[in-house]
N, C-alpha and C positions, 0 to 999 in steps of 0.2 A: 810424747807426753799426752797422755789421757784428760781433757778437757771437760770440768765439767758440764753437763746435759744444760741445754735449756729448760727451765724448771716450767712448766707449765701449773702444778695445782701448787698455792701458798697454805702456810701452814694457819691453822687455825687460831684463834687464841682462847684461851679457858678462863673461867670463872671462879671465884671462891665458890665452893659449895657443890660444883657439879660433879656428878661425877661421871666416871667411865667406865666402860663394861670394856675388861680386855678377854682373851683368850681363855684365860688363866682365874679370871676376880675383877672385881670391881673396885674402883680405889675412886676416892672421895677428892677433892680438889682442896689442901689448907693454906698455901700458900704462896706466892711467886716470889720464888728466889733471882728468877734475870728475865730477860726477852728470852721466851720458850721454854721458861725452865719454871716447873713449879714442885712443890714438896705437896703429898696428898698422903691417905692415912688408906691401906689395903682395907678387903671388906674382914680380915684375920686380923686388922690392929698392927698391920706391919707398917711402918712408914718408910717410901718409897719417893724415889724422885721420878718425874715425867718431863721428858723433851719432846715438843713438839717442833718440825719443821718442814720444809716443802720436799716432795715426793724424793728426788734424789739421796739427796744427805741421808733423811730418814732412810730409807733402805741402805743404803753404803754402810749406814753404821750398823743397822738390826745383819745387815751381814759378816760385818767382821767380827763383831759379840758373840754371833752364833759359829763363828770359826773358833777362835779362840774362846770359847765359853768355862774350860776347865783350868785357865792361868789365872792364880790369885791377884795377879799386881793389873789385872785390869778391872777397871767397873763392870760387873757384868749385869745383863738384861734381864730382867725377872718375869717381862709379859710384855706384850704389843694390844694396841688398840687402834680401831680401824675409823672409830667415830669419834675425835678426830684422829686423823691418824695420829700414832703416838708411841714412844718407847717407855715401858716401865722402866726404869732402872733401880740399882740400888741404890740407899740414902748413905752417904756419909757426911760425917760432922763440918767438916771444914774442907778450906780448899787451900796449901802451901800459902798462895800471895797472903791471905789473911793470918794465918797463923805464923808465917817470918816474919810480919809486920810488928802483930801484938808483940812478939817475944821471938825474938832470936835462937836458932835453934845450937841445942848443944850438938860439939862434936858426932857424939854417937848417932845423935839422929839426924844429922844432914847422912850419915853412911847407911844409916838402916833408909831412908828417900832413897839415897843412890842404886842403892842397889835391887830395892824393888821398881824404881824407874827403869835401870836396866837391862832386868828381867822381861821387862812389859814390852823391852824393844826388841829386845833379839826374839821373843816371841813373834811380836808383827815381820822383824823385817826379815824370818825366816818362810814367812810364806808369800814374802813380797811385797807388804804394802810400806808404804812411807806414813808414818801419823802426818805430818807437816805441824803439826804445831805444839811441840814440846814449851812449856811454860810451864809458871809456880801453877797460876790459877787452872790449870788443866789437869795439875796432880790433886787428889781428892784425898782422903787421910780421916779417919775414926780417932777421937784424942783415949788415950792409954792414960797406964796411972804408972805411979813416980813407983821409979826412976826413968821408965820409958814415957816421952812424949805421945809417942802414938801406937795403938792399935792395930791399923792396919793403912797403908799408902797403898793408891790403885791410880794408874793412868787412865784418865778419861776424854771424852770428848774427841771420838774415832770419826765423827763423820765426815771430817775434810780429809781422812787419809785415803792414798791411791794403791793403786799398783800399779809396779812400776814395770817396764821393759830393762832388764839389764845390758840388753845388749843394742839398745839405741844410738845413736850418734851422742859424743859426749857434746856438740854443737847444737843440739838441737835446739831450741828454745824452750822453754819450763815460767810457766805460769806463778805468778805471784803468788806465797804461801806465808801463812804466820805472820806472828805480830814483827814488825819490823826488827826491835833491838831485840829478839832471839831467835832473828831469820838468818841461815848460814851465809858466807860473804857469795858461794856461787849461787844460792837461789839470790840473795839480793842482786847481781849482774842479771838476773834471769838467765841462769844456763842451765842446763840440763842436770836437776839435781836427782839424786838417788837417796839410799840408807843413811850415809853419813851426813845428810843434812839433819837429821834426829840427833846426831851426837853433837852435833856443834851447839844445835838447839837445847842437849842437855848440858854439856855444860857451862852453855851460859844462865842456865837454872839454878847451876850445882855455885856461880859465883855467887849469883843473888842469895842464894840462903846462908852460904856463909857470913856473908854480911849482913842480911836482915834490914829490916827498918825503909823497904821498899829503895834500896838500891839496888840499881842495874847498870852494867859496867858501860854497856852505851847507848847509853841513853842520854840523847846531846842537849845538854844545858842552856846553851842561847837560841832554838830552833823549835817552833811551838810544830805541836804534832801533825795540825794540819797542814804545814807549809808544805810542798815538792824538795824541798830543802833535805828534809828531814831521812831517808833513806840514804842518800848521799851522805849527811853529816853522820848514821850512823857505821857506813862503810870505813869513811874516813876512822873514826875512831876502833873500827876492827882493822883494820892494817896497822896503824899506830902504837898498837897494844900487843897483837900477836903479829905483825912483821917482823922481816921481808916479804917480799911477796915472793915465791919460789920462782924460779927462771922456769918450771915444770908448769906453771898456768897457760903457759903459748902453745900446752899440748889441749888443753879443753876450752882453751876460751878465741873467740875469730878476734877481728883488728880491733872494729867495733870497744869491744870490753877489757882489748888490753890498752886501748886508748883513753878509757875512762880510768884505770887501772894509773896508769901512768899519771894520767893529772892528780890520782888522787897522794899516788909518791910526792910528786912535787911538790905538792901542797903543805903535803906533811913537814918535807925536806925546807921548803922556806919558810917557815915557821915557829919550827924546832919541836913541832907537834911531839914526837916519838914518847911513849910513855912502855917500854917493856916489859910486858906482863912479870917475866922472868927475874926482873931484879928486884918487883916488890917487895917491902918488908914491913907491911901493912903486921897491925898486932892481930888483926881478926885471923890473917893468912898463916899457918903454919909452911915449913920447909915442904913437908910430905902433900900438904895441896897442891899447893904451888907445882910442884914438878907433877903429878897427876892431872893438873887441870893445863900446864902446858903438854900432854902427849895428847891433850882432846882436840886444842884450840889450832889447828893446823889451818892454814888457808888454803893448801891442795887438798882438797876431800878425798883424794885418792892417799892420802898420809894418817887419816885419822883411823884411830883403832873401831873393828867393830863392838857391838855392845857383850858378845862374848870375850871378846876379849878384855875390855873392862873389868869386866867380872872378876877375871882371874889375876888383874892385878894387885901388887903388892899392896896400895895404899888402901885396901879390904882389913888389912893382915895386922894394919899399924893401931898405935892405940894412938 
């Protein structure tokens, strides 16, 4: 597993008003949307987003933008600037967390998300990299006019993705990735994750927007986020929901993680923890998610479908 660099230069921070001379134009600085992120106005009147970050990230991303530069369902890079360093990107309107929030999205558009999310993956994870952090707030989205929600959905936010070795030890050890409750349950063990930790991580995307209104399926209710606690209680609650645990995990995972494994059955088992995804009969959950969102939810990653195959299936086809 490919560790990242120790970062030697920090990223800079910007100002209203300043602007940047990139390769391309100069774009004016109008606003700070997050830590590194701000929205600025091209010297054409484009408006444009700028991420600023420390020397790694920044490059990892400016190169896999420029890999994938001609796939619609990714944010793609408009111009680089060196003072300080910086990616243009392009601006869109909102980001998923915010707009499942405000408004729940209808059928048609969690499957028009879905499937430009899936696109955006099997693009990456055919040249190798893992995004690692599939979430709402990572999908980006232009809002459309009625009857369509949106415009255009893009995955963003490539600079913690790697590449990966395929043919590593599945024992390896693998580095902490994403936000915890849309982290797959092998990268939560820290094992040696691959491609299919993006699918786990989409569809636990694909649950939140069905539901909206800033629910996530585990995200642990008495366990405040800072605790040590809190990784743990979100494991617990992925075996709970999508178990058993496959008798097939003693093939990737050493004693160590079948031992934490184990406690965490237990736990469940004296409790009465078990809530089966499968039996749901939630009114937000149709029959035809449900069985689509359980061929995603597998706790062997070597069970989960890749994002082409997604693609091709049936619950595309359903109304």
């Amino acid at each position: 597993m490919r560790l990242t660099p120790q970062l030697s230069v920090m990223a800079a921070d910007l100002k209203v008003g300043q602007t940047l001379q990139g390769k391309g134009g100069s774009y004016t600085i109008r606003e700070q949307l997050h830590r590194r992120i701000w929205s600025a106005m091209s010297s054409t009147s484009q408006r444009v987003t700028v991420k600023t970050a420390s020397d790694w990230p920044l490059k990892n991303e400016r190169d896999i933008l420029e890999a994938v530069r001609d796939n619609p369902c990714i944010r793609p890079i408009i111009d680089t600037s060196d003072d300080p360093p910086s990616l243009i990107l392009k601006y869109l309107d909102d980001n998923l967390l915010n707009a499942s929030n405000a408004k729940t999205l209808e059928r048609a558009d969690i499957k028009y998300v879905a499937r430009n999310l899936l696109q955006a993956l099997e693009a990456l994870h055919s040249l190798g990299y893992v995004h690692t952090d599939i979430k709402p707030d990572n999908v980006l989205v232009n809002n459309g006019t009625a009857p369509d929600r949106f415009s255009e959905v893009q995955l963003g936010d490539c600079g913690d993705a790697f590449m990966v070795d395929p043919n590593a030890s599945p024992f390896e050890e693998g580095h902490v990735i994403g936000a915890a409750i849309f982290r797959s349950p092998e990268a939560m063990l820290n094992l040696r994750w691959r491609a299919p930790t993006d699918i786990w991580s989409f569809g636990a995307t694909l649950i939140s927007l069905i539901w909206g209104d800033n629910w996530h399926i585990f995200k642990p209710t008495d366990v405040p986020f800072e605790s040590d606690e809190y990784p743990l209680q979100v494991l617990i609650k992925q075996v709970s929901i999508f178990g058993p645990v496959p008798l097939s995990y003693g093939e990737i995972a050493d004693n160590e993680r079948l031992g934490i494994l184990t406690a965490v059955i237990n736990l469940i088992n004296e409790h009465n923890l078990q809530r089966p995804f499968h039996l749901s009969a939630d009114k937000e959950l149709s029959k035809e998610d449900r069985t689509f969102i359980c061929k995603i939810m597998k706790l062997d990653p070597r069970d989960r479908p890749t994002a082409k195959e997604l693609l091709q299936d049936e619950w595309f086809r359903q109304e």
